[in-house]
LUMZA-41647 format. One record per residue: residue in three letters; x, y, z of N, C-alpha, C, O in turn; residue number from 0. Coordinates in steps of 0.05 Angstrom, whole numbers, plus 5000, padded with zeros to 4 digits. Layout:
! LUMZA-41647
 fivo  nc1  nc2  nc3 cac1 cac2 cac3  cc1  cc2  cc3  oc1  oc2  oc3 dodren
  ALA    X    Y    Z    X    Y    Z    X    Y    Z    X    Y    Z    NUM
...
This chain:
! LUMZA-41647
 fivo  nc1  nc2  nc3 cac1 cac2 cac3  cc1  cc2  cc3  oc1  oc2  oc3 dodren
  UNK 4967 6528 8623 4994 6538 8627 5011 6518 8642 5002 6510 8664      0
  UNK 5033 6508 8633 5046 6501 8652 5062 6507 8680 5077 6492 8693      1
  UNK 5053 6532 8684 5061 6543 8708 5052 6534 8735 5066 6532 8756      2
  UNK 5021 6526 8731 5020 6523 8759 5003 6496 8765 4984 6498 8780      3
  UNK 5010 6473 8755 5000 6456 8757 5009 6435 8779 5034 6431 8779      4
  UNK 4997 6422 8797 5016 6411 8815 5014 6381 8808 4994 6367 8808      5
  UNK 5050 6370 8798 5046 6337 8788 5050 6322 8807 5061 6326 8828      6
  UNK 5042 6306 8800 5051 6275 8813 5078 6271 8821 5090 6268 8842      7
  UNK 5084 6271 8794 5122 6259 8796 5130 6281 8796 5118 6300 8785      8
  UNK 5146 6282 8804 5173 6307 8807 5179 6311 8776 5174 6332 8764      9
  UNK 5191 6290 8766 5206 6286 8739 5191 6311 8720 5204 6327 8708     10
  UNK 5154 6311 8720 5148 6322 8700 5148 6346 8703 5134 6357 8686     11
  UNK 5162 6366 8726 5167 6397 8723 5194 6404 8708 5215 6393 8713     12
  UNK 5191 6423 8691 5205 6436 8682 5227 6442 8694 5224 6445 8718     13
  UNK 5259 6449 8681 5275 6460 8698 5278 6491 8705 5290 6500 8724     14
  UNK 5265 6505 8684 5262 6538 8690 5239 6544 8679 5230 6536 8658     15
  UNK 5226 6566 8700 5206 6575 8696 5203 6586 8663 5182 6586 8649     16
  UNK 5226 6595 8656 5221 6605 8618 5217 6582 8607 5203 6580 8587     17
  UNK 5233 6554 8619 5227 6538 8589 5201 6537 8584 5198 6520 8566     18
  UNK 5175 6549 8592 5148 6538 8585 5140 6557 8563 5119 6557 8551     19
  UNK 5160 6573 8560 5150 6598 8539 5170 6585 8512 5170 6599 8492     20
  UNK 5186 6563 8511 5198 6549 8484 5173 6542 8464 5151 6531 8467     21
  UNK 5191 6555 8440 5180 6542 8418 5193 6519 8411 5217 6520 8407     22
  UNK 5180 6498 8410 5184 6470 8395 5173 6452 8387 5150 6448 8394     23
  UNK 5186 6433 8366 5177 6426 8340 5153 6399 8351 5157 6381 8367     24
  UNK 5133 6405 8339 5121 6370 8345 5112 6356 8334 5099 6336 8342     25
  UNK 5119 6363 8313 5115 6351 8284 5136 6359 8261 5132 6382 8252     26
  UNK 5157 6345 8250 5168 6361 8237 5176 6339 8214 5180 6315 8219     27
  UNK 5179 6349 8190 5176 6327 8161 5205 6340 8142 5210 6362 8132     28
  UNK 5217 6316 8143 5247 6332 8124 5242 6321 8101 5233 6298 8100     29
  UNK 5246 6333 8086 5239 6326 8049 5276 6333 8034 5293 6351 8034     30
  UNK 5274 6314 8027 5304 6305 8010 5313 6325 7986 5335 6326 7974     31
  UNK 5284 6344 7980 5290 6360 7960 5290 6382 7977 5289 6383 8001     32
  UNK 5294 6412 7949 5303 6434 7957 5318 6430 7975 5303 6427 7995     33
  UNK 5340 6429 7982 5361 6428 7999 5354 6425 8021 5358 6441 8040     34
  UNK 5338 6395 8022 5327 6386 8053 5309 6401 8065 5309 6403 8090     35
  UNK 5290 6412 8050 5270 6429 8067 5260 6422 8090 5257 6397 8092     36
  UNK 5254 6432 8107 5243 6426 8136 5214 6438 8143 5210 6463 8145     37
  UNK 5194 6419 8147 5170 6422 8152 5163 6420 8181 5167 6400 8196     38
  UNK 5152 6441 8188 5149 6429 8220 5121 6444 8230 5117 6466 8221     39
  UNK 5106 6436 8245 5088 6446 8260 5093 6442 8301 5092 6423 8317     40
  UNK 5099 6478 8302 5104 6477 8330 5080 6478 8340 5058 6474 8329     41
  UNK 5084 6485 8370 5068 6489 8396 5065 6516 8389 5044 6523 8399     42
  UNK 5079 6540 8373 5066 6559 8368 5042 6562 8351 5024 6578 8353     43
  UNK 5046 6541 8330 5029 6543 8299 5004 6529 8315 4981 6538 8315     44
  UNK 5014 6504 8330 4986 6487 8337 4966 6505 8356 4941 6501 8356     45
  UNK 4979 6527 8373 4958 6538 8387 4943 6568 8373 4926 6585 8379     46
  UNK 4957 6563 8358 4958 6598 8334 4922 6583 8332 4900 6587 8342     47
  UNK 4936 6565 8313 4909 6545 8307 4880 6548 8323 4860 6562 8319     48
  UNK 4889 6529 8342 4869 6528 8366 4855 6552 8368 4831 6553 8361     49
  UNK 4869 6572 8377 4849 6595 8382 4835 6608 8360 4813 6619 8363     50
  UNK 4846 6606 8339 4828 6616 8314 4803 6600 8313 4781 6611 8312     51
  UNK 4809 6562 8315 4787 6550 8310 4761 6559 8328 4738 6564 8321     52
  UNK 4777 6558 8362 4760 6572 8383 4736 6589 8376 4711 6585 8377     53
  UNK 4754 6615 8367 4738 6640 8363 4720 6631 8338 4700 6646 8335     54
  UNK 4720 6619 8326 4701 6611 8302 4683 6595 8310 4662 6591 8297     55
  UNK 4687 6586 8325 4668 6560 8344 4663 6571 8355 4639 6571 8350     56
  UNK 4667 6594 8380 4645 6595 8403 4634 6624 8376 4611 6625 8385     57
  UNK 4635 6640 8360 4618 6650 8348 4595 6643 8335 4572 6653 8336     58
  UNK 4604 6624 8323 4587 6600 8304 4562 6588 8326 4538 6587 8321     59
  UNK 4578 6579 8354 4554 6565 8374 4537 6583 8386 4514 6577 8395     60
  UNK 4550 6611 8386 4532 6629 8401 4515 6654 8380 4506 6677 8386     61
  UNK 4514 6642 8357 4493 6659 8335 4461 6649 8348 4451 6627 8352     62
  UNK 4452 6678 8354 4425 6684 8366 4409 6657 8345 4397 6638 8354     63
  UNK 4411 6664 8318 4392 6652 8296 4360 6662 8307 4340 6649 8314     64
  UNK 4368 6694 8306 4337 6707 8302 4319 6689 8324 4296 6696 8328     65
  UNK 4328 6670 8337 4317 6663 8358 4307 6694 8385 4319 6714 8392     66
  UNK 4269 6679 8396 4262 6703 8422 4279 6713 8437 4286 6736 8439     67
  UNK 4290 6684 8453 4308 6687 8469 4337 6676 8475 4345 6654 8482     68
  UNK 4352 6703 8468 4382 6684 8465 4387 6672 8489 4376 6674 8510     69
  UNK 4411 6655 8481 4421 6640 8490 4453 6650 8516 4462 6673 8511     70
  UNK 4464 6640 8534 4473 6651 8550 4505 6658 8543 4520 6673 8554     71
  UNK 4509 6642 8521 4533 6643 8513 4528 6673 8490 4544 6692 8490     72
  UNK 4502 6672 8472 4498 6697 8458 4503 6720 8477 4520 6738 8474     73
  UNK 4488 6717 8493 4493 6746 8516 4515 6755 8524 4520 6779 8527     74
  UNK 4530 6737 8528 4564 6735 8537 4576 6753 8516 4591 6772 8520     75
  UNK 4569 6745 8493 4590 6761 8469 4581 6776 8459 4593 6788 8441     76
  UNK 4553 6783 8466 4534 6811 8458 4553 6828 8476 4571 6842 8468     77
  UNK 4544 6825 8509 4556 6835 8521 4601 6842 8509 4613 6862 8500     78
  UNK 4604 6830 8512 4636 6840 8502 4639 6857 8482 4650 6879 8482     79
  UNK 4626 6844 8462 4622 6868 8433 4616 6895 8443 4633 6913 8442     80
  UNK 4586 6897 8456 4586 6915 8454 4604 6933 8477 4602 6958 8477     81
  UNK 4619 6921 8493 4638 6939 8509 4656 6948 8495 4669 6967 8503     82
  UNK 4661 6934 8471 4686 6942 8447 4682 6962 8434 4699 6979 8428     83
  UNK 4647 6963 8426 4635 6989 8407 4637 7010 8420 4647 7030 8412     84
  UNK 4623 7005 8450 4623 7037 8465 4655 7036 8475 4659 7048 8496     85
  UNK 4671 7027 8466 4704 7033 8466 4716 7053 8452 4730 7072 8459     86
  UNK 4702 7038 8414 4711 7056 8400 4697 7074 8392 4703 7093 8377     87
  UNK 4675 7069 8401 4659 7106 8390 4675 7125 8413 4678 7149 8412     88
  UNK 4683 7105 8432 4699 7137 8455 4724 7140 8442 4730 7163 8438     89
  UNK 4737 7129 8437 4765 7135 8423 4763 7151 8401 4766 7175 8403     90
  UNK 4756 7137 8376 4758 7143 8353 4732 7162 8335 4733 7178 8316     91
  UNK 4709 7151 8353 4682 7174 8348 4668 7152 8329 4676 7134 8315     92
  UNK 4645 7162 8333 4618 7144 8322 4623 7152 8279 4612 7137 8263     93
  UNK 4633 7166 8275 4640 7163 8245 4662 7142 8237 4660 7128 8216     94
  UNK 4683 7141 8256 4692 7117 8247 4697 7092 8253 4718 7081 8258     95
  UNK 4661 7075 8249 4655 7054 8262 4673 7028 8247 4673 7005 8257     96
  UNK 4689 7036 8219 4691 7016 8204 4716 7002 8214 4725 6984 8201     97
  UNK 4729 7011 8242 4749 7006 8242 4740 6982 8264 4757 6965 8272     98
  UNK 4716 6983 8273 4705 6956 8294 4717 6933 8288 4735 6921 8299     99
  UNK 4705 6930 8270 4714 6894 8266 4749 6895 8266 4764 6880 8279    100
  UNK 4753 6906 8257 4782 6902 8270 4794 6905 8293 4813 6892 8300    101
  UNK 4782 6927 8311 4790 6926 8339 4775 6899 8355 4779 6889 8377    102
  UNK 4762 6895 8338 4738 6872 8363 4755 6843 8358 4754 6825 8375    103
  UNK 4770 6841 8332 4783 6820 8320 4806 6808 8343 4805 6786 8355    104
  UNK 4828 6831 8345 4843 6841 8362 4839 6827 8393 4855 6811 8403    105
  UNK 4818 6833 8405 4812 6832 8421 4805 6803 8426 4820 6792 8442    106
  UNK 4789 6791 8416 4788 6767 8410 4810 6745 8416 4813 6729 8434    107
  UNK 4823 6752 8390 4844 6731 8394 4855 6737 8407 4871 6719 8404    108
  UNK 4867 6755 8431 4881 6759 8450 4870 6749 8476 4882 6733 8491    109
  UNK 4848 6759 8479 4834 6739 8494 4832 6714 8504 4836 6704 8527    110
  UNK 4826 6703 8480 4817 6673 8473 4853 6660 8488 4856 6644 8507    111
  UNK 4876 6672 8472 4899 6663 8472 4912 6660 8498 4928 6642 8503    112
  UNK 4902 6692 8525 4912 6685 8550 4896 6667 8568 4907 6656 8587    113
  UNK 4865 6664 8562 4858 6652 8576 4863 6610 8565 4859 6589 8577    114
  UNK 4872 6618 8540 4871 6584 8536 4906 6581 8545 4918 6559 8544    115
  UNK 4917 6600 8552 4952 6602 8572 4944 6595 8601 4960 6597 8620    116
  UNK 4920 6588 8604 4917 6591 8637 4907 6559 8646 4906 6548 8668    117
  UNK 4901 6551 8626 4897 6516 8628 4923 6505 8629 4940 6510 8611    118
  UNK 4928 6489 8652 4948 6474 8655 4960 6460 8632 4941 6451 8618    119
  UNK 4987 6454 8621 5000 6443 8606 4992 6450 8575 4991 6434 8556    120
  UNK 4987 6484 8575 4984 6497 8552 5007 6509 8553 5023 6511 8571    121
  UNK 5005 6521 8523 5024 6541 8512 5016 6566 8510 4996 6561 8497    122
  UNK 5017 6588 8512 5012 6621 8515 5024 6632 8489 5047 6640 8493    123
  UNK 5018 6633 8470 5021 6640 8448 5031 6676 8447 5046 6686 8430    124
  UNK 5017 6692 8469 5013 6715 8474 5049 6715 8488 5061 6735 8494    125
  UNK 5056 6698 8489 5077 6705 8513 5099 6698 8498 5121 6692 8508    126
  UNK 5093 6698 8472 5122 6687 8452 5125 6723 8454 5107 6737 8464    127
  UNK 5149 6733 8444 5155 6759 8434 5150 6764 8406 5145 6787 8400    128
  UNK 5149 6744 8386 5152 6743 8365 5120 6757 8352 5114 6775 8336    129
  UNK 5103 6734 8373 5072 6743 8362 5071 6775 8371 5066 6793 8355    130
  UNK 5077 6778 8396 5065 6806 8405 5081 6836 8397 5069 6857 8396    131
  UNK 5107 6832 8392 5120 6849 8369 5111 6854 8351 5104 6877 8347    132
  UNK 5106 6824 8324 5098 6823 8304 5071 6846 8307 5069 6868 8297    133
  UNK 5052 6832 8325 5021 6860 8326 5034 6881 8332 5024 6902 8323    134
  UNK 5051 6883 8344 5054 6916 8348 5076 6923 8327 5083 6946 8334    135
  UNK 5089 6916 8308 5101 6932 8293 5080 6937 8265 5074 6958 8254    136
  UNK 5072 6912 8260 5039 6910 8231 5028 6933 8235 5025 6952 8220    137
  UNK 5019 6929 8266 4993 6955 8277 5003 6985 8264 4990 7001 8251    138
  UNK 5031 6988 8272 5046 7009 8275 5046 7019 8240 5032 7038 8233    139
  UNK 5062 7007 8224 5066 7004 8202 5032 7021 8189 5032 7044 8180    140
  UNK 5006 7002 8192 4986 7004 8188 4976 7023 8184 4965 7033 8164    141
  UNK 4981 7034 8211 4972 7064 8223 4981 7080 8212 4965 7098 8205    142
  UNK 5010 7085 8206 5023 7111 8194 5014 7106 8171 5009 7128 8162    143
  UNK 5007 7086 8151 5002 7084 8121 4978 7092 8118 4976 7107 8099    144
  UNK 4951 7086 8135 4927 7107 8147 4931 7127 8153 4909 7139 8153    145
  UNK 4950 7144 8161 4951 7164 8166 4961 7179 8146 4951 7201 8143    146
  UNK 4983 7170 8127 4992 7185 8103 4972 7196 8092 4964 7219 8091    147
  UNK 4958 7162 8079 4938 7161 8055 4912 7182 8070 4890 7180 8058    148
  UNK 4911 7195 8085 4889 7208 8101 4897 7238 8098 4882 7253 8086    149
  UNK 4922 7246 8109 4933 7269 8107 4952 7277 8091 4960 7300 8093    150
  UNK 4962 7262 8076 4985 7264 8058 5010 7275 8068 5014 7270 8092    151
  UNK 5035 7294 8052 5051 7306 8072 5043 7325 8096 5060 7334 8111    152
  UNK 5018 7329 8098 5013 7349 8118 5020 7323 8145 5033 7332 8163    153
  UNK 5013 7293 8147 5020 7272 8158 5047 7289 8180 5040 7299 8202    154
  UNK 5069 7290 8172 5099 7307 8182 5089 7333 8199 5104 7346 8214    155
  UNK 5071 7337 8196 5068 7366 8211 5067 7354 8245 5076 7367 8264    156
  UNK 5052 7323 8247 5051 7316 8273 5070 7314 8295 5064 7307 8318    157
  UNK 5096 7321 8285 5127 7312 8295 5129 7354 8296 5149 7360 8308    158
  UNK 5117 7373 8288 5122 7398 8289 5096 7415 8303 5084 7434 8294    159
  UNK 5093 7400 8325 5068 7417 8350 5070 7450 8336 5091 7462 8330    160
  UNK 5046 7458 8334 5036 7485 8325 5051 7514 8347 5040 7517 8369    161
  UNK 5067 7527 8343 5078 7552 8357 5098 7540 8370 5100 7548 8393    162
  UNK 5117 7520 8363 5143 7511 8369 5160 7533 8356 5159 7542 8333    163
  UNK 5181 7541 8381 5196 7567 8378 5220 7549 8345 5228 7525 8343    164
  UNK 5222 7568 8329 5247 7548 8308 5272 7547 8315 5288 7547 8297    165
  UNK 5282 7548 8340 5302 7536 8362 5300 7512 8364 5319 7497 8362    166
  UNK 5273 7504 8369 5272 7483 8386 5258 7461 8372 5251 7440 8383    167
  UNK 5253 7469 8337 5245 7446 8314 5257 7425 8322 5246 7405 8333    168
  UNK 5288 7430 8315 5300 7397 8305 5307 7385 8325 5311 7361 8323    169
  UNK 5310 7399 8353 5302 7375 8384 5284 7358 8383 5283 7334 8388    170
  UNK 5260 7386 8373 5222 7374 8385 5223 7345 8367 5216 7324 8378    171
  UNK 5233 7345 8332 5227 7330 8323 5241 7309 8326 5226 7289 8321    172
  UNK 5265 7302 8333 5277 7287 8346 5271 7269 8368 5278 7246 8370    173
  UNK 5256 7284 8385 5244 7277 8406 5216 7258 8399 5210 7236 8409    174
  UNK 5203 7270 8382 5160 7269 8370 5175 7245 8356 5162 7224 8361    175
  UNK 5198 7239 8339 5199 7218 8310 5206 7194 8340 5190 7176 8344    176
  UNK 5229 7196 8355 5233 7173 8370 5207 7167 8388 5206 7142 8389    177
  UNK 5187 7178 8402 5164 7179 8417 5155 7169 8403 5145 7151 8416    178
  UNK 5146 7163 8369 5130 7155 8352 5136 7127 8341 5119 7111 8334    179
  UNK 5158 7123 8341 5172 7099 8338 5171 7076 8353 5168 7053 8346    180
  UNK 5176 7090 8383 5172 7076 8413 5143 7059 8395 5150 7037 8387    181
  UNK 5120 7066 8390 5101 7056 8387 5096 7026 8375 5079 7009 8374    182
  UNK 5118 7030 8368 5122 7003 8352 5127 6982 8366 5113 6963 8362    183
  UNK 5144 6981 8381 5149 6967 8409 5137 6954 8431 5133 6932 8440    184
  UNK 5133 6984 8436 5117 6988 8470 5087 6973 8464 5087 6950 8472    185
  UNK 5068 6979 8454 5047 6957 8446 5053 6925 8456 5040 6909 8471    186
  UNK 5073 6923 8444 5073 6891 8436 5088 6884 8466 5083 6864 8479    187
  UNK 5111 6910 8476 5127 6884 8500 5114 6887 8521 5119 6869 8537    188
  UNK 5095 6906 8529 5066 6906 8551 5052 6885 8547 5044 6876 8568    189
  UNK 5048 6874 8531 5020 6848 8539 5046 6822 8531 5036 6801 8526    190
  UNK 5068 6822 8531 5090 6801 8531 5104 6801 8555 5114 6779 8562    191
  UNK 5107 6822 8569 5125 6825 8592 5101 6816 8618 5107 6804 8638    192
  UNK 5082 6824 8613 5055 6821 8639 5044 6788 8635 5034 6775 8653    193
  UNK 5050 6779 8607 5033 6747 8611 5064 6731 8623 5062 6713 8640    194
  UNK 5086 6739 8614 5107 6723 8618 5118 6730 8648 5130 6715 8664    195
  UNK 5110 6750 8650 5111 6754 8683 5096 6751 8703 5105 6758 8725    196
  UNK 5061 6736 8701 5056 6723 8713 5056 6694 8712 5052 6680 8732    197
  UNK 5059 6684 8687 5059 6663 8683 5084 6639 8699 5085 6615 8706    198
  UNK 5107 6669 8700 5131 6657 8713 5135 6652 8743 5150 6637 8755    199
  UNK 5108 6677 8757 5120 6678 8780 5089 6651 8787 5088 6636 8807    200
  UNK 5079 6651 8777 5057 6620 8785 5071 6598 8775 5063 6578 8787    201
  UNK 5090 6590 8757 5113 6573 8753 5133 6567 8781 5139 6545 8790    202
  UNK 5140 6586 8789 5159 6582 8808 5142 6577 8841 5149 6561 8859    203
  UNK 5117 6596 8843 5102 6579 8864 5096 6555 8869 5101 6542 8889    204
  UNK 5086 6549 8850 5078 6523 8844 5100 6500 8851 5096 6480 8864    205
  UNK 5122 6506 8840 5150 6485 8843 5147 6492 8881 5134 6478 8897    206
  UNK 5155 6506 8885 5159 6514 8922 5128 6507 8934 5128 6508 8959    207
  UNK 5113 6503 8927 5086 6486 8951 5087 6460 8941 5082 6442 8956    208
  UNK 5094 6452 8912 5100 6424 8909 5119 6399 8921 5117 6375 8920    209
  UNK 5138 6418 8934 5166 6418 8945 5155 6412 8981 5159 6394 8998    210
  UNK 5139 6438 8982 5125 6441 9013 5110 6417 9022 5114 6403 9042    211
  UNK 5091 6413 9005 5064 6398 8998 5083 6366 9012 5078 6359 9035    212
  UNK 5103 6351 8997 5117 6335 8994 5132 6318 9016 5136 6295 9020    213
  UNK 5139 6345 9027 5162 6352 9050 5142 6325 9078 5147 6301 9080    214
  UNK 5127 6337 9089 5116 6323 9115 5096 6333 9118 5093 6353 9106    215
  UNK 5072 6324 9135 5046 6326 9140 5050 6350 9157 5036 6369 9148    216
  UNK 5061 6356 9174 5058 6380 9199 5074 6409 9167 5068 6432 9173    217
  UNK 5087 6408 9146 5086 6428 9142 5074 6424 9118 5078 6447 9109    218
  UNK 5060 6410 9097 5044 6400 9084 5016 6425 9100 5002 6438 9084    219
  UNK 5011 6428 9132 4982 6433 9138 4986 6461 9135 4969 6477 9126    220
  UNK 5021 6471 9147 5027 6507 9151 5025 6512 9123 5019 6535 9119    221
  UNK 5028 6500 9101 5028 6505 9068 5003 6510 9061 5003 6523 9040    222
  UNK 4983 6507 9069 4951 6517 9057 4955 6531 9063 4954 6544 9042    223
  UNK 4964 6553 9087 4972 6588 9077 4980 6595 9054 4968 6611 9041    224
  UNK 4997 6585 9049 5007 6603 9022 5001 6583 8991 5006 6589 8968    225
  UNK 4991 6564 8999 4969 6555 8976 4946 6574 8970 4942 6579 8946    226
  UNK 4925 6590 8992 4908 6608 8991 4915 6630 8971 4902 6643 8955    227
  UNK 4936 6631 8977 4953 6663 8973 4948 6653 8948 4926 6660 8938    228
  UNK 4962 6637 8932 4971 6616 8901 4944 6614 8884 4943 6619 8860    229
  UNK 4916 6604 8901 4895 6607 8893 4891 6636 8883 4886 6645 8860    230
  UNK 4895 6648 8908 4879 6677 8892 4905 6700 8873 4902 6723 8868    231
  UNK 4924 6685 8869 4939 6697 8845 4935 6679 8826 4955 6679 8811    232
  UNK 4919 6663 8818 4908 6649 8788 4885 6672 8788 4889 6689 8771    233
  UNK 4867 6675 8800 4848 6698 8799 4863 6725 8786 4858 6730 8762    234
  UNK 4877 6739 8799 4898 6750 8787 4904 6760 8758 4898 6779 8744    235
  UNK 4920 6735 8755 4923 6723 8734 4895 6729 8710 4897 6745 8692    236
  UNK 4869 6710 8716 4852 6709 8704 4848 6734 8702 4855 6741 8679    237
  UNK 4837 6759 8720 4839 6780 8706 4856 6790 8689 4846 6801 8669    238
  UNK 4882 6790 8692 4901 6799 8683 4897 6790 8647 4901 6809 8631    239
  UNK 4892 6772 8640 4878 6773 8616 4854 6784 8598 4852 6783 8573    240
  UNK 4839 6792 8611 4822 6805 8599 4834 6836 8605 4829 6852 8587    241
  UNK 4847 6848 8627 4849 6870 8628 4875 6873 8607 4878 6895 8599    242
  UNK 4891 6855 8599 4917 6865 8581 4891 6869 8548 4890 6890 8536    243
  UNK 4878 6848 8542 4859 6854 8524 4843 6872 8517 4833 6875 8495    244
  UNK 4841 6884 8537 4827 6915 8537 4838 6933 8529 4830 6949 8511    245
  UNK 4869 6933 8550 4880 6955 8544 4899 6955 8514 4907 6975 8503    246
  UNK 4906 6919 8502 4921 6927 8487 4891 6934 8459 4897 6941 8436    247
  UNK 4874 6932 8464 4845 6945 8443 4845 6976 8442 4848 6990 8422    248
  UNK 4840 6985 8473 4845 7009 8470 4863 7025 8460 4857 7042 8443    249
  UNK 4891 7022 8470 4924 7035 8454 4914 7028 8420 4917 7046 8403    250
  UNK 4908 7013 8415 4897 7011 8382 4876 7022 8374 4870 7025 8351    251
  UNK 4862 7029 8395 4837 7050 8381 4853 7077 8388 4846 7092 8370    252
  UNK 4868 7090 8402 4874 7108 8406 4899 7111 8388 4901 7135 8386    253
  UNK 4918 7100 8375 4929 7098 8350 4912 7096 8326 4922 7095 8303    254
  UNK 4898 7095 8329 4880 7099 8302 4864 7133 8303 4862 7149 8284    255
  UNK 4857 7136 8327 4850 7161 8328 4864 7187 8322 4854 7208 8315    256
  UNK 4894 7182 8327 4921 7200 8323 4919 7201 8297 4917 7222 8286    257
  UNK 4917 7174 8281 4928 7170 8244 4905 7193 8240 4909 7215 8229    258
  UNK 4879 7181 8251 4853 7200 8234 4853 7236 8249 4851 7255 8234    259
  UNK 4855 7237 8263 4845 7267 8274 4887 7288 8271 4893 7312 8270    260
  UNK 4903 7264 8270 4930 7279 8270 4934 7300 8298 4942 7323 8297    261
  UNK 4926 7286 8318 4930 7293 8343 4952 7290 8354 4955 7297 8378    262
């Protein structure tokens, strides 16, 4: 991340804590046809990349291969998996295991994406709006089309709670269709608003003890106070990624459980 790195030169910090969340071009190829088409590979596409390759690599390096005794990296993602499985057999129930690999998918790349946001002079892919919308409107979309093809028009009855007085239908549904909609949203700007909001406030620390650090030796020594403090909000932080990964797995197993049970 570029948030909290402390440089050398002054020159190489940023001027606002958002610019580290810009998309821009770093490779980009103009072709004289089709009306100048423009080819480009950003800092979004290149880390989209990265983490896919990641997750294929540390899967690939940590296959047991029917080996006695796995290996420590196997255990690591035995272990995660199976915190994902006993996730969704609680959400969604042990009949509908088929929806695993997709929640565990999820999880994954989200993962993989905040913690490779936490290496200095990376990009947070998670912290674009575009990516984390995009999953939460797909997800959204998904779910109700699972849920049709599951219940058909009875699907509509979920917006009409059972022994609603018929006064209070075309409020309730009013109310149940926008609550349902929210879903579309709310997913995606929770794990965008929490990486971009720590990422910013360890951006702006970082500039103020670099500043401190700089200044003179007698307040250079009072500054390891609140360097401590800076240390243990990267910790923070570090959780703060696996716990947005959790929870944004869970809100998706529990949208899947609504499509299937029509709860």
């Amino acid at each position: 991340m570029l948030s909290y790195l402390i440089s050398i030169r002054s020159d190489l910090f940023i001027d606002s804590p958002l610019e580290q969340f810009d998309v821009v071009d770093l490779v980009s190829l103009n072709a004289p046809i089709f009306n100048y088409f423009n080819l480009a590979l950003t800092n979004f596409a290149l880390y989209s990349l990265i983490t896919l390759f990641l997750i294929l690599a540390l899967h690939v390096y940590a296959n047991n291969e029917n080996k006695l005794i796995p290996s420590k990296w196997s255990i690591s993602l035995e272990a995660l998996f199976s915190t994902i499985n006993s996730m969704v057999r609680d959400q969604i129930g042990t009949r509908n295991e088929s929806y695993l690999p997709f929640v565990y998918s999820l999880f994954s790349f989200i993962l993989i994406a905040n913690l490779i946001g936490l290496i200095p002079y990376n990009f947070t892919i998670t912290s674009s709006i575009i990516l984390c919308i995009g999953f939460s409107v797909t997800i959204f979309i998904g779910v109700t089309i699972l849920s049709i093809n599951i219940h058909g028009l009875h699907f509509f009855s979920y917006f009409v709670p059972s022994g609603t007085p018929l006064a209070l239908v075309p409020a309730l549904i009013l109310i149940e269709v926008l609550s349902y909609g929210a879903r579309a949203f709310s997913l995606g700007v929770r794990l965008f608003a929490n990486m971009c909001a720590g990422h910013s406030l360890l951006k702006i620390l970082s500039t103020f003890l670099y500043q401190m650090f700089s200044s003179s030796l007698i307040v250079a020594i009072f500054t390891l106070v609140p360097f401590t403090i800076f240390i243990a909000l990267i910790g923070v932080e570090l959780a703060v990624c696996f716990i947005q990964a959790i929870v944004f797995s869970i809100l998706v197993s529990s949208y899947l459980k609504d499509a299937i049970d029509l709860h």
